[in-house]
N, C-alpha and C positions, 0 to 999 in steps of 0.2 A: 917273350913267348908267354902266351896265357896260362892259367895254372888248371888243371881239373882235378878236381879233387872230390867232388860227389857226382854219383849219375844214377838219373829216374826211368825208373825203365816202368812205365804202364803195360798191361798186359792185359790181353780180353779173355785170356788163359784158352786158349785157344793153341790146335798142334804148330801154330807154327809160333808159341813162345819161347820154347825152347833154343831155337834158332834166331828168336833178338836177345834173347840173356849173352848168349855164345859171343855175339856180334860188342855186347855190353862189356862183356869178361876181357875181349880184346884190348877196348880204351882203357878196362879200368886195370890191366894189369901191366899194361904200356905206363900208363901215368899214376900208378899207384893211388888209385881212386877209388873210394868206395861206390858199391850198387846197393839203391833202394829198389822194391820192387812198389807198384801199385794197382790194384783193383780197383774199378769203380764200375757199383750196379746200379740199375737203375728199374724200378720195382713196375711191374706190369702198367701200362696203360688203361684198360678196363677193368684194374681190382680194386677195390674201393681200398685205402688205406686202414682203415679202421674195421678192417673185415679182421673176423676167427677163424684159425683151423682149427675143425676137430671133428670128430670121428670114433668110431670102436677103437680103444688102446690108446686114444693120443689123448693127452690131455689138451686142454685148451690154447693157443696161442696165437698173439696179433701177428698177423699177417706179416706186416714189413719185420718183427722179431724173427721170427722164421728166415723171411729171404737173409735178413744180415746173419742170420746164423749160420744159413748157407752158403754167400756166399764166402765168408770166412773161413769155412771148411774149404771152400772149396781153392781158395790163395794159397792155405797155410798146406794143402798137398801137393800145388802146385810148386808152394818155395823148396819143398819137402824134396821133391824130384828134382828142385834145381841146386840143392846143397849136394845131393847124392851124386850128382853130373861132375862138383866139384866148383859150382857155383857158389862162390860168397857171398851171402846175401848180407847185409849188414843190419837193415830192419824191412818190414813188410805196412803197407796201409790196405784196409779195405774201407773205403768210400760212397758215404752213397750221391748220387745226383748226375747230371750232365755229362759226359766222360770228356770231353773236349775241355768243358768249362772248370771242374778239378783237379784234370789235370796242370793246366796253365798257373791254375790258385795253387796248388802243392809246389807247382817249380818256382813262382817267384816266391812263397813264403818259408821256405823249405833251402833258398837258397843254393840251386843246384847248377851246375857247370855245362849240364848234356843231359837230353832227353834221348833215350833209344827207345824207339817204340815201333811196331807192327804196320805195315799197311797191308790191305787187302789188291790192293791195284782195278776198284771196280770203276766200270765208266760206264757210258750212257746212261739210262733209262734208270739202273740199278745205284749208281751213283748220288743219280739227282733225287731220287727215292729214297734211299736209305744214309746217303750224303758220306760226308769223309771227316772221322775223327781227325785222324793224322793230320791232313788236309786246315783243320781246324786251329788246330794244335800250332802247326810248322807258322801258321800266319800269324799268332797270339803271344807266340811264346817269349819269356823273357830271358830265353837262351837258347845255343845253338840246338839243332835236332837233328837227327839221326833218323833217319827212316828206313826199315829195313822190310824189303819184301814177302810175302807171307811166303810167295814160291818163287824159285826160280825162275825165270822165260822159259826152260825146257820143263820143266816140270807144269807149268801152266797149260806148255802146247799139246803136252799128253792128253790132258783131260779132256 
């Protein structure tokens, strides 16, 4: 039987992370496995890189400093609510670039057992438009994956 012993759980920190951590906690306390968590942002298309914030009260700051500030805050509240759930997080990454492309480079260097990660379940139009991490991921990976729906089928049919 295989061993697992580490698992990568990417998150777009979105409400239905919560609900892949849970899905995570289950292999990893089945198999006495640790959970990483990962963020990856990816910084505006029309911002020029090398752009300033600033303004009345701010001091000056390069643009992509800023987003990694941000999103960093915004993982480290996310891990924050997932240790207080009872989630063991073992370490956190925030990442900047491709989310498909570091995720795949995180699991095969990072050496990891399972990836649990989010999907949205979009199709048509929306799909081919905004395309499919997961999707990306599940074809690349150099381990098993885990996909777990952002809503149930009854929770989707509600909406």
């Amino acid at each position: 039987m295989a061993s697992l012993n580490k698992i990568l759980v990417p998150t777009d920190l979105s409400e239905s992370g919560p609900r892949v951590l849970a899905e995570a906690q289950l292999f990893a306390s089945t198999f006495s496995a640790t959970i990483d968590l990962m963020y990856v942002w990816t910084p505006p298309a029309l911002a020029a890189p090398e752009s300033v914030l600033t303004g009345v009260g701010v001091t000056e700051q390069p643009l992509l400093e800023w987003l990694r500030a941000s999103a960093s805050d915004m993982l480290s509240k996310f891990e924050s609510d997932a240790r207080s759930a009872g989630i063991p997080i073992r370490q956190s990454f925030c990442d900047l670039g491709d989310p498909a492309t570091a995720i795949v480079e995180r699991a095969a260097n990072g050496g990891y057992d399972l990836l649990v990660l989010g999907t949205h379940g979009r199709t048509g139009l929306s799909h081919v438009l905004i395309g499919s991490v997961a999707e990306k991921v599940v074809r690349r990976a150099p381990c098993p994956v885990l996909t777990v729906r952002a809503q149930e089928p009854a929770e989707r049919a509600a909406h």
